[in-house]
N, CA and C atoms as a LAMMPS dump frame, in Angstrom:
ITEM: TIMESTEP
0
ITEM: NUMBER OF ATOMS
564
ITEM: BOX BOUNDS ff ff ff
-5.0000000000000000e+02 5.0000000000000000e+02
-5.0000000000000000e+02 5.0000000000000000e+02
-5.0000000000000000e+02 5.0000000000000000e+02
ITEM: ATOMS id mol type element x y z
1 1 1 N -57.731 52.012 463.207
2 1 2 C -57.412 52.524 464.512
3 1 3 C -56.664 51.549 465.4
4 2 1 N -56.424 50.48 464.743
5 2 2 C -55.973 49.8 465.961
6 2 3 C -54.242 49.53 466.02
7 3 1 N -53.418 49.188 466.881
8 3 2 C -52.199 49.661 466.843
9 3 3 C -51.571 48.574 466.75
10 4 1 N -50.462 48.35 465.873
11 4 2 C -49.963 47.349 465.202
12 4 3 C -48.48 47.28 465.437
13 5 1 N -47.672 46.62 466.587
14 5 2 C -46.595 46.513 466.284
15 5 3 C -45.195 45.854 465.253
16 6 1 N -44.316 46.577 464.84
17 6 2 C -43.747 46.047 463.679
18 6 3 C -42.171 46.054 463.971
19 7 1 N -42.299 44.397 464.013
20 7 2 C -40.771 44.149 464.743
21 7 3 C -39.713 43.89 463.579
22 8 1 N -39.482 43.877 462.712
23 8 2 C -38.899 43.698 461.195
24 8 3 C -37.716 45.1 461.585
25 9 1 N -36.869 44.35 461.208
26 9 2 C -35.224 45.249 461.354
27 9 3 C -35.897 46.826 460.984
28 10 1 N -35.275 47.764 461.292
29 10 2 C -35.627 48.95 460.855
30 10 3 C -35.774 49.34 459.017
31 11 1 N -34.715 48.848 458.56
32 11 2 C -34.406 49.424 457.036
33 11 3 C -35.738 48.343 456.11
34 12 1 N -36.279 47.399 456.873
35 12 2 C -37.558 46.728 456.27
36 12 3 C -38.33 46.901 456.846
37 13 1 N -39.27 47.528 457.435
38 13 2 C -40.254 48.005 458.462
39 13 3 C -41.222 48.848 457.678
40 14 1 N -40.144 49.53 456.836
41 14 2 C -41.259 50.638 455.942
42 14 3 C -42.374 50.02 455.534
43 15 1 N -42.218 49.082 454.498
44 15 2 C -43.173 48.364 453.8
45 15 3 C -44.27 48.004 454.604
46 16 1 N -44.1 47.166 455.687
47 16 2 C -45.106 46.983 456.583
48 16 3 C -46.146 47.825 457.459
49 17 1 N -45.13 48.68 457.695
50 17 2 C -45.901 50.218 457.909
51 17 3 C -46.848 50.77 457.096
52 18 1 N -46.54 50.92 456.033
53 18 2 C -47.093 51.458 455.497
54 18 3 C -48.519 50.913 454.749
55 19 1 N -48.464 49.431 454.687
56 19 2 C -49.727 48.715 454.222
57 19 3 C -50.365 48.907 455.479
58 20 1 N -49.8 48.459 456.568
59 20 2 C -50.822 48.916 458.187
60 20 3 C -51.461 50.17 457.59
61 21 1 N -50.514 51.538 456.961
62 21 2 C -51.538 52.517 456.853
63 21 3 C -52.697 52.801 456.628
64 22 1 N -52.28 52.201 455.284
65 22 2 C -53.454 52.152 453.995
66 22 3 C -54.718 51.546 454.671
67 23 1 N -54.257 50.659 455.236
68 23 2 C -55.639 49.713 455.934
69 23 3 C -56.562 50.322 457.344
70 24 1 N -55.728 51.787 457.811
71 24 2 C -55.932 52.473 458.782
72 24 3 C -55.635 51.939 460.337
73 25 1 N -54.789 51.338 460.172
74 25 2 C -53.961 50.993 461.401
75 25 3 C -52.715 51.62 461.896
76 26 1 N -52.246 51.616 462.615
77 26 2 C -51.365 52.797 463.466
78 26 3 C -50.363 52.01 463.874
79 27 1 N -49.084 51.669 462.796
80 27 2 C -47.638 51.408 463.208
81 27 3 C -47.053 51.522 464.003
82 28 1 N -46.619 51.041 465.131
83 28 2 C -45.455 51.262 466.351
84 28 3 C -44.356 50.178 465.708
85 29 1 N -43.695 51.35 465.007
86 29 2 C -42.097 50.23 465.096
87 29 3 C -41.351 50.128 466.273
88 30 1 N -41.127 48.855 466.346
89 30 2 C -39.954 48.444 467.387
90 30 3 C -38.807 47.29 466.944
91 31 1 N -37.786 47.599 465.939
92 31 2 C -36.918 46.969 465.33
93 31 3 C -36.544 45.601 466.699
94 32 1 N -36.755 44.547 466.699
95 32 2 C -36.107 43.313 467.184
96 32 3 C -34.861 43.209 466.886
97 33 1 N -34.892 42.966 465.359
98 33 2 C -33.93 42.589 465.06
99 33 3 C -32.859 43.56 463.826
100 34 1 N -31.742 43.092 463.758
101 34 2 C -30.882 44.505 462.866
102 34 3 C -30.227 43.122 461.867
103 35 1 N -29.974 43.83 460.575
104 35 2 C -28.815 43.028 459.638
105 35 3 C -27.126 43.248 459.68
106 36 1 N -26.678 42.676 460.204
107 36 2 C -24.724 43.524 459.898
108 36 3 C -23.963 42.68 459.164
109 37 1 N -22.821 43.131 458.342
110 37 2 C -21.755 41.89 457.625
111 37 3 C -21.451 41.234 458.182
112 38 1 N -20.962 40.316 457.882
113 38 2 C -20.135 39.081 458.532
114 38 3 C -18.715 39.801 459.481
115 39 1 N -18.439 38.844 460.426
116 39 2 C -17.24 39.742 461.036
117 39 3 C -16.228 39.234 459.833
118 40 1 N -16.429 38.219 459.178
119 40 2 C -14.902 38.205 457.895
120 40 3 C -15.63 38.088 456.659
121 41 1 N -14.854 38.722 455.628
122 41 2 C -15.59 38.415 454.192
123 41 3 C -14.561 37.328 453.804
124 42 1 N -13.742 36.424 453.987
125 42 2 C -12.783 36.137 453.427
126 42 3 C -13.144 35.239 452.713
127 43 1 N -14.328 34.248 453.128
128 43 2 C -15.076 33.425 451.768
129 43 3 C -16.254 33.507 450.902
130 44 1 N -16.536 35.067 450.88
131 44 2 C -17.174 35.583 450.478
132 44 3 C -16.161 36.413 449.357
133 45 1 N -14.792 36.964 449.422
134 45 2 C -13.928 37.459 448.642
135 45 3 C -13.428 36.512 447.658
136 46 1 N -13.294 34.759 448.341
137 46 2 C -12.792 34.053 447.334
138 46 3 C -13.548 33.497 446.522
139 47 1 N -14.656 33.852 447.179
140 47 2 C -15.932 33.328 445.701
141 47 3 C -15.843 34.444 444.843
142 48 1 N -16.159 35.585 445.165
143 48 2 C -15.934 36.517 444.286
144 48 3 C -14.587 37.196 443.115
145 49 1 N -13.525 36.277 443.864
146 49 2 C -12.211 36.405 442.293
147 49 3 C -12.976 35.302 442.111
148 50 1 N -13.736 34.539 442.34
149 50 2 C -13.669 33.074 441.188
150 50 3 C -15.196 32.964 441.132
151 51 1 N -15.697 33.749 440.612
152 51 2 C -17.001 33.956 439.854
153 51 3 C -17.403 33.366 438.498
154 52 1 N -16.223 33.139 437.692
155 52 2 C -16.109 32.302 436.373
156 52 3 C -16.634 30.767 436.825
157 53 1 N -16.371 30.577 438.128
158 53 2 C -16.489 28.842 437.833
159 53 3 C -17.499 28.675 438.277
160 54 1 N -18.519 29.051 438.793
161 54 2 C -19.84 29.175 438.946
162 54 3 C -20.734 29.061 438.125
163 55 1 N -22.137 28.014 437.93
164 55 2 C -22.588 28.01 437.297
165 55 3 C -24.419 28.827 437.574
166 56 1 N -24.325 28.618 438.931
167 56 2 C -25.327 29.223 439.295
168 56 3 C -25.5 29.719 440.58
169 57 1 N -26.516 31.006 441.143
170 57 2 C -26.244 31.977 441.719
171 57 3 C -27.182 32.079 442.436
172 58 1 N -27.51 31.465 443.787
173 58 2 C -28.723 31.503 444.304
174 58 3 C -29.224 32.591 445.374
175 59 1 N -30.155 33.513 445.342
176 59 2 C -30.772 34.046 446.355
177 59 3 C -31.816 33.903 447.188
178 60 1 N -32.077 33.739 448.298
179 60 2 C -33.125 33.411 448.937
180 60 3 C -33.882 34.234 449.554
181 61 1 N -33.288 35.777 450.05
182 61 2 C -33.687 37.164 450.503
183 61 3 C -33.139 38.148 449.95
184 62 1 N -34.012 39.522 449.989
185 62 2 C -33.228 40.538 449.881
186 62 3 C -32.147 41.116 450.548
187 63 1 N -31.925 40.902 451.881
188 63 2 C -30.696 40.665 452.285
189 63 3 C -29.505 40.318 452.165
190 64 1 N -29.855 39.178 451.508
191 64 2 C -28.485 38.255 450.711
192 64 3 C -28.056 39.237 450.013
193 65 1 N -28.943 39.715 448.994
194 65 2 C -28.806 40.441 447.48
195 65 3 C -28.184 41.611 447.993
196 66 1 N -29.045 42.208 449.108
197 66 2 C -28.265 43.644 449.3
198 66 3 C -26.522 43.781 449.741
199 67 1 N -26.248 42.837 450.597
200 67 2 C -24.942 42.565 451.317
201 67 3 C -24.236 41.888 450.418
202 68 1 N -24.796 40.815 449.393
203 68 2 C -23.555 40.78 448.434
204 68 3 C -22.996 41.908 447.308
205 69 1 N -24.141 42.68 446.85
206 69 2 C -23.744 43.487 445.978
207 69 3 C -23.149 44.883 446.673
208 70 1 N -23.603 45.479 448.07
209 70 2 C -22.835 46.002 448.164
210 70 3 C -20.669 45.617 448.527
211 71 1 N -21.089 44.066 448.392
212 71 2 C -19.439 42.945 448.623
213 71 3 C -18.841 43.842 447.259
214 72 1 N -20.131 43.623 446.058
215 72 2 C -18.992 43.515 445.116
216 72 3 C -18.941 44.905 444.765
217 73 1 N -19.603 46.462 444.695
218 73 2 C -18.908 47.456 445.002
219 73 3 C -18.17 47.548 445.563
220 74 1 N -17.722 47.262 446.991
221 74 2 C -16.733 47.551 447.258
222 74 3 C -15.652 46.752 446.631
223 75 1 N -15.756 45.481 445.905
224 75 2 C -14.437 45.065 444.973
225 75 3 C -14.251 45.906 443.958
226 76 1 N -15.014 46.551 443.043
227 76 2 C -14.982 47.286 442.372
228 76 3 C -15.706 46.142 441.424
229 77 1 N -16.339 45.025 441.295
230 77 2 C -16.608 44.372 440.701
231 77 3 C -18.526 44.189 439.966
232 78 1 N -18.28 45.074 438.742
233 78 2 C -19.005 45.389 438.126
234 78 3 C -20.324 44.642 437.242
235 79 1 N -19.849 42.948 437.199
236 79 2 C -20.98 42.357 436.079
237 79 3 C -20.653 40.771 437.008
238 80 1 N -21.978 40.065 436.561
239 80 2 C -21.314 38.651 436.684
240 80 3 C -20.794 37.832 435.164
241 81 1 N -20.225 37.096 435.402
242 81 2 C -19.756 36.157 434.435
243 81 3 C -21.174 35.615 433.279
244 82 1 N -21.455 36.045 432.122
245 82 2 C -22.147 35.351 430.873
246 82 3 C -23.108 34.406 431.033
247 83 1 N -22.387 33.57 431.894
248 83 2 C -22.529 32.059 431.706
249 83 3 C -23.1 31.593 433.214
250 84 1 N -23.468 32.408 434.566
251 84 2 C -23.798 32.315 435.133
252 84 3 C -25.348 32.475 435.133
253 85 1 N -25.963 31.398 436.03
254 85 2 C -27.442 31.854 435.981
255 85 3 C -27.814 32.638 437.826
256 86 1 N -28.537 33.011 437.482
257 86 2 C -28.999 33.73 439.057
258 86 3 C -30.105 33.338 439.259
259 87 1 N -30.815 32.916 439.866
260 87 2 C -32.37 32.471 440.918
261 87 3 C -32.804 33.025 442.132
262 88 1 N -33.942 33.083 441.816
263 88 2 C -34.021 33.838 443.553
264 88 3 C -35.745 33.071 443.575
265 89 1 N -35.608 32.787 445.288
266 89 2 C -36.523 32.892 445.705
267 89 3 C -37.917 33.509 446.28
268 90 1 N -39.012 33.991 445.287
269 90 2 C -39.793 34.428 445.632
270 90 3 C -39.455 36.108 444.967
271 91 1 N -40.749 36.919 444.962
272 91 2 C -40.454 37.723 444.173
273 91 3 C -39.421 39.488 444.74
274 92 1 N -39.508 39.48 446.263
275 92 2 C -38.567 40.243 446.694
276 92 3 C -37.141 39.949 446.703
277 93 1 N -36.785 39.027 446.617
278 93 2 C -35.677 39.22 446.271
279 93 3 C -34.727 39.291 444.552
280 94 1 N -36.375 38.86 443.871
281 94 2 C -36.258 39.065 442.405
282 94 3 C -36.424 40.168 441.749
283 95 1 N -36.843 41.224 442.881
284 95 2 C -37.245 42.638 442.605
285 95 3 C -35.718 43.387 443.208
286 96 1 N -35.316 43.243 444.076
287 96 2 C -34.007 43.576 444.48
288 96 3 C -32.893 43.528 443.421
289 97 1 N -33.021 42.47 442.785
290 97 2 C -31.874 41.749 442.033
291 97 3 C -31.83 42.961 440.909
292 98 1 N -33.418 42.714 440.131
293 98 2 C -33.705 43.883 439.09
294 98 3 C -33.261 45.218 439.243
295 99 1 N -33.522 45.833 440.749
296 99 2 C -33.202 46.815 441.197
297 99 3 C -31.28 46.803 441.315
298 100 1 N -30.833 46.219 441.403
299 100 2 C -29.214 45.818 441.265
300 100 3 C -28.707 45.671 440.234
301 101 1 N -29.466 46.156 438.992
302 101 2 C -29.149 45.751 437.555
303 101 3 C -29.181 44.405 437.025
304 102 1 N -29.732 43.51 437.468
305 102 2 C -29.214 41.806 437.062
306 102 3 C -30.391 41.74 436.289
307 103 1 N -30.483 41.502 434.73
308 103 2 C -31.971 41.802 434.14
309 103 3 C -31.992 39.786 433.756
310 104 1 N -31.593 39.004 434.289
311 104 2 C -31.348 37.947 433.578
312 104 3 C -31.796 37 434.795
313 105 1 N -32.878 36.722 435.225
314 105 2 C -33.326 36.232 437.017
315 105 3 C -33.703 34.955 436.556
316 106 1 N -33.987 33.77 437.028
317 106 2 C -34.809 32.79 436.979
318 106 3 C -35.312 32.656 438.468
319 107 1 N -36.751 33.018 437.999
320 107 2 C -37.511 33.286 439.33
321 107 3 C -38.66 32.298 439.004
322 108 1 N -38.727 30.841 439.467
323 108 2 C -39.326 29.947 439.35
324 108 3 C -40.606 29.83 439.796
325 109 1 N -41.695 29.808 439.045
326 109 2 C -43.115 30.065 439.435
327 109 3 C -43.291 29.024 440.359
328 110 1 N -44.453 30.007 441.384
329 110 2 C -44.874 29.498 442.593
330 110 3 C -43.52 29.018 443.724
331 111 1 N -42.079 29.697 442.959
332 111 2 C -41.472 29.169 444.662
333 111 3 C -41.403 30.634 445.716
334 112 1 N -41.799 30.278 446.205
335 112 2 C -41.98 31.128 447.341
336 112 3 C -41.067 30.203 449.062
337 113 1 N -40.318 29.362 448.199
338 113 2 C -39.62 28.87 449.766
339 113 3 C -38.527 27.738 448.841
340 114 1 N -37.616 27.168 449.374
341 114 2 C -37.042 26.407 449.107
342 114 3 C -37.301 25.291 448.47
343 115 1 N -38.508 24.502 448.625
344 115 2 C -38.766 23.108 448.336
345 115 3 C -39.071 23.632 447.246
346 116 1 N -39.574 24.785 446.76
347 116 2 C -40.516 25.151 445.512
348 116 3 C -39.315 25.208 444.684
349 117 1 N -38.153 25.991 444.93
350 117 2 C -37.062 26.024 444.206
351 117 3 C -36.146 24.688 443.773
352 118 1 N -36.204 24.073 444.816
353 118 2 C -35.739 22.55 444.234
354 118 3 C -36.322 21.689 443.337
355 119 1 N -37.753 21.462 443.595
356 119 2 C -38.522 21.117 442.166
357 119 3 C -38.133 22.047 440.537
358 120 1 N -37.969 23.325 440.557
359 120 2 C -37.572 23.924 439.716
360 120 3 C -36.336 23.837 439.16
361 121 1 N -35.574 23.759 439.777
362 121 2 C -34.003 23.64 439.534
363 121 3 C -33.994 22.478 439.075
364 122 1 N -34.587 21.388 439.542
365 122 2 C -34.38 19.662 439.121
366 122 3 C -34.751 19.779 437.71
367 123 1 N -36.341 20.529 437.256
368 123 2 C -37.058 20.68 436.294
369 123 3 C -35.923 20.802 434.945
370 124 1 N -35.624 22.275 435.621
371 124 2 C -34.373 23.227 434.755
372 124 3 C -33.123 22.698 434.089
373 125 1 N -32.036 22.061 435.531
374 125 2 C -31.266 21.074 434.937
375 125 3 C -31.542 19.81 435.082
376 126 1 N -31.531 19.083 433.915
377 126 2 C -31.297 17.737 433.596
378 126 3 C -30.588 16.817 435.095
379 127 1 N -29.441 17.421 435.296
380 127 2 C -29.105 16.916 436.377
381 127 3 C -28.301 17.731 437.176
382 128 1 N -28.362 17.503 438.388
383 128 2 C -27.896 18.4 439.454
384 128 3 C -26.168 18.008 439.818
385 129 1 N -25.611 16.913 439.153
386 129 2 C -24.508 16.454 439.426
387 129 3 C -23.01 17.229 439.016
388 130 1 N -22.364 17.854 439.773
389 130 2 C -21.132 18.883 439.078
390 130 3 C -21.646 20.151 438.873
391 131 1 N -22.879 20.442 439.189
392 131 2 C -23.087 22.239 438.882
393 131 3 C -22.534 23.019 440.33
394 132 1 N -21.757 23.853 440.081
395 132 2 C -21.109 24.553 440.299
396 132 3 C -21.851 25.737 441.045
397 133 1 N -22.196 26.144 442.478
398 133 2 C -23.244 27.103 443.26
399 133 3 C -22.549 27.729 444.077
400 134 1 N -22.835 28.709 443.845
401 134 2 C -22.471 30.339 444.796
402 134 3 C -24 30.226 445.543
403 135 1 N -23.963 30.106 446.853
404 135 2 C -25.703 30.558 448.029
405 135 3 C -25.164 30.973 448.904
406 136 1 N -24.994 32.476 448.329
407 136 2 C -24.445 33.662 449.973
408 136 3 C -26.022 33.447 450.624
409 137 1 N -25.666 33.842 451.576
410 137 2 C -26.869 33.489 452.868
411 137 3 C -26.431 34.305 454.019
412 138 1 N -27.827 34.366 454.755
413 138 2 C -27.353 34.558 456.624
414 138 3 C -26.62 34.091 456.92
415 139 1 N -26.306 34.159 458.394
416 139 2 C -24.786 33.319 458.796
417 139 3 C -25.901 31.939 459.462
418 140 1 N -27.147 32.113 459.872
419 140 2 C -27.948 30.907 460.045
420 140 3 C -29.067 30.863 459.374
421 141 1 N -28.367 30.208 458.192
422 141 2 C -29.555 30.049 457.247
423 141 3 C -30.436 28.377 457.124
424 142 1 N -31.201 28.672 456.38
425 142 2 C -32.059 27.273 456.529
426 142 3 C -31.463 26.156 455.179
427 143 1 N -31.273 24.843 456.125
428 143 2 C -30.613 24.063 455.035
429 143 3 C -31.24 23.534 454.243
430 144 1 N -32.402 23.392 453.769
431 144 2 C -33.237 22.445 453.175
432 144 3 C -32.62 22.474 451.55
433 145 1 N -32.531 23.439 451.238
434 145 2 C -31.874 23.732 449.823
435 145 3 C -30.656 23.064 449.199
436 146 1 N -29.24 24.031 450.057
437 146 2 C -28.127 23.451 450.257
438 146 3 C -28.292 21.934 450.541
439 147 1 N -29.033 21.566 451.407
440 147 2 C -28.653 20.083 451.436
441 147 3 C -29.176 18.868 450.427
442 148 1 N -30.146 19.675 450.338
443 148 2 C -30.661 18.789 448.445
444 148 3 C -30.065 18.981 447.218
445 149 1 N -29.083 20.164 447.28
446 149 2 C -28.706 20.196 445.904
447 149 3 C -27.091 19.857 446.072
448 150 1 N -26.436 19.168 447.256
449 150 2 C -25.563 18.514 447.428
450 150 3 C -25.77 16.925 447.47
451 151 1 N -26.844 16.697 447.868
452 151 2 C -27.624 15.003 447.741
453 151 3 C -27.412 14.957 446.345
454 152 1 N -28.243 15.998 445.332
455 152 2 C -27.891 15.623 444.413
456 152 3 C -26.854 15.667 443.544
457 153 1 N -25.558 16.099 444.025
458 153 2 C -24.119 15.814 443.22
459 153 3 C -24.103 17.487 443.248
460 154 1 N -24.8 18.002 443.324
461 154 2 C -24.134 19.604 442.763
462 154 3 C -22.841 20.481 443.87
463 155 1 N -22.437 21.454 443.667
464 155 2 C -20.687 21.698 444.507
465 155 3 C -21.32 22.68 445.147
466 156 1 N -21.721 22.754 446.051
467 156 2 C -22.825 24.012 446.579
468 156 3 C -21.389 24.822 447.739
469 157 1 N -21.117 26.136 447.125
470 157 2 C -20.598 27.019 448.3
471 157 3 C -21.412 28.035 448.97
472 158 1 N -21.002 27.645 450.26
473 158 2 C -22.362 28.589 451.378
474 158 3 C -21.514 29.504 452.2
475 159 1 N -21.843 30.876 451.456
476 159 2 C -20.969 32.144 451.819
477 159 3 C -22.102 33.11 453.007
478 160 1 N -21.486 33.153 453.996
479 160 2 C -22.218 34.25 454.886
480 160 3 C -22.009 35.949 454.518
481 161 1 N -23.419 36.383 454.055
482 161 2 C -23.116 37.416 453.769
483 161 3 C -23.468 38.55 454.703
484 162 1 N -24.662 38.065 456.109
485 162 2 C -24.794 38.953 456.505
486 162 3 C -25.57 38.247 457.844
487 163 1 N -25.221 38.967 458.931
488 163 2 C -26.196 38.136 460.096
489 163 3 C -27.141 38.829 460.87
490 164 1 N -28.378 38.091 460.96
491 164 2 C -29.031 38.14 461.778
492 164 3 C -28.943 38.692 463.445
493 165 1 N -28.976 39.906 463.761
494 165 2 C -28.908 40.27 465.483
495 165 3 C -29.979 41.262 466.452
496 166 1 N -30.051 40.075 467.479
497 166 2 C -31.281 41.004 468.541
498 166 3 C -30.601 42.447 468.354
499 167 1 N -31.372 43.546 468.712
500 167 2 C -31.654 44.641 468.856
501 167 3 C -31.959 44.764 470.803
502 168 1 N -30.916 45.087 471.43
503 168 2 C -30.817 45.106 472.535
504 168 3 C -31.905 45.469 473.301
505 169 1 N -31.893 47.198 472.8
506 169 2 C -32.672 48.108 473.65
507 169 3 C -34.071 48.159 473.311
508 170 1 N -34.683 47.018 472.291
509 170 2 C -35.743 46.984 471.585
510 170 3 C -36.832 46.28 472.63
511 171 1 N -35.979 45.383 473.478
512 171 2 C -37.071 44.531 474.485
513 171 3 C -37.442 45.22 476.111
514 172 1 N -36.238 46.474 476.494
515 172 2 C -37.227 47.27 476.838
516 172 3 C -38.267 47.994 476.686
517 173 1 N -37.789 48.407 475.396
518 173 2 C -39.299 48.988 475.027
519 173 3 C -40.456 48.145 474.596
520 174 1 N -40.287 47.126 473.988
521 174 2 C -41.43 46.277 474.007
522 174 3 C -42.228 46.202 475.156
523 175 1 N -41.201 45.725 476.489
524 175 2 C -41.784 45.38 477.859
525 175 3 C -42.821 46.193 478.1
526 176 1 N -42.408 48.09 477.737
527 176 2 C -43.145 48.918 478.202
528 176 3 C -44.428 48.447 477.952
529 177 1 N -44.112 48.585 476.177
530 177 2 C -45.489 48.958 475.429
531 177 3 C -46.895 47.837 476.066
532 178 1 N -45.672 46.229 475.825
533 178 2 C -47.195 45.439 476.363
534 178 3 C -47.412 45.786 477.839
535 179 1 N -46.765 45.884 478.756
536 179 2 C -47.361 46.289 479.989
537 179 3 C -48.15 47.734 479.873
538 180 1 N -47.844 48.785 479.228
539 180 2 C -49.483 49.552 479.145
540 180 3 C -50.519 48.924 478.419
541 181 1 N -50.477 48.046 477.684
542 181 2 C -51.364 47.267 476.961
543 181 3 C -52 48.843 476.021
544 182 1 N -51.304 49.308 475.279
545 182 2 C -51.121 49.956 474.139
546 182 3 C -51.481 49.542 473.087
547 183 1 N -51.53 48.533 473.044
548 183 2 C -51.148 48.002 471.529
549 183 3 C -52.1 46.841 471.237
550 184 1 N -52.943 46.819 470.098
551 184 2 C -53.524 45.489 469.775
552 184 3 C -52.943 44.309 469.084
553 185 1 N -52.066 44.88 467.807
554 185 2 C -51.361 43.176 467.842
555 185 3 C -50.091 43.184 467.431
556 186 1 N -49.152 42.114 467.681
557 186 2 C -47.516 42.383 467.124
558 186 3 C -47.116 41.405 466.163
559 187 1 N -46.692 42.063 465.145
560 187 2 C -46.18 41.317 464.231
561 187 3 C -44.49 40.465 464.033
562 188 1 N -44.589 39.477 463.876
563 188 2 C -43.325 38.89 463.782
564 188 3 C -42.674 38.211 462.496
C-alpha cells in the first residue's frame, strides 16, 4: 500500500513498476529524466565504417546498446566484424546485447561497475597495450574505465551515443506530489 515514486526515464520505469507491484506497492511514475541521440553522429559513423580495426567493444548500459544498434540499422549495418570481442557491464546490458542478436558477450563475473571490468579485462588480455576499443557511452559518462585502459597503452575511442536530459515538466509535478505529501518514498 504504500506509494512509491519512480523517477527512471519513462521507456525504463516499467521494470521498476512493476516489482513495486508484486511487492504491493503503488507506482507513481514521474520520468526526471529522458534518453535522446547525440545532436551529431559523426564519430559515432566513423567508428562504424571502421569496425574492422577494433578489437574490442565495450558496453556499460542498456542505453549504450540500444542507441548504438539502433546507429547501425539505420546504416544498414548488419553483423560486427569476427574478430571483435564485445563486453558489457553487468547483466542488463548483457541481456540487451542477447536481445540484439550478439550471442558472443564477455560478461565478466561479478562486474557489476567498472573497476570489476578492469580487473577482468587485465585478467583476459595479457596486456592492455595497442588494443584497439570502440566505448559508445552517454555524452557524460563516467571515466574510471576509459581512463585505465588508456594508462594502460590500449587506443580507447569514446563515442557519444546518447544523452542524458531533465524532463522539464516532471519537477512540477513532483513539487505537487511532495507538497500533498502523497507519497511515501522516491526512488532515484
Amino acid at each position: 500500500g504504500k506509494r512509491v515514486v519512480v523517477t527512471r526515464a519513462a521507456e525504463q520505469a516499467g521494470e521498476l513498476s512493476e516489482l513495486l507491484r508484486k511487492e504491493g506497492a503503488i507506482p507513481v511514475e514521474v520520468p526526471v529524466i529522458e534518453m535522446s541521440p547525440p545532436e551529431l553522429w559523426t564519430e559515432v559513423d566513423r567508428a562504424l565504417r571502421n569496425l574492422e580495426q577494433y578489437r574490442l567493444l565495450i558496453f556499460t548500459s542498456q542505453n549504450g546498446v540500444r542507441f548504438l544498434f539502433e546507429r547501425l540499422r539505420q546504416k544498414g549495418i548488419r553483423s560486427f566484424p569476427r574478430d571483435l570481442d564485445v563486453a558489457a557491464i553487468g547483466e542488463k546490458p548483457a541481456r540487451a546485447l542477447r536481445n540484439a542478436g550478439v550471442e558472443r558477450i564477455f560478461v565478466p563475473e561479478e562486474a557489476a561497475a567498472a573497476e570489476e571490468l578492469i580487473v577482468a579485462l587485465t585478467e583476459r588480455y595479457r596486456s592492455l597495450r595497442g588494443l584497439k576499443v570502440l566505448f559508445p557511452r552517454a555524452e557524460r559518462g563516467r571515466e574510471a574505465l576509459p581512463s585505465f585502459l588508456q594508462r594502460e597503452g590500449a587506443e580507447v575511442d569514446l563515442v557519444t551515443v546518447y544523452r542524458t536530459e531533465a524532463v522539464r515538466k516532471s519537477g512540477n509535478q513532483l513539487r505537487r506530489i511532495l507538497s500533498e505529501r502523497t507519497v511515501d518514498w522516491i526512488t532515484f
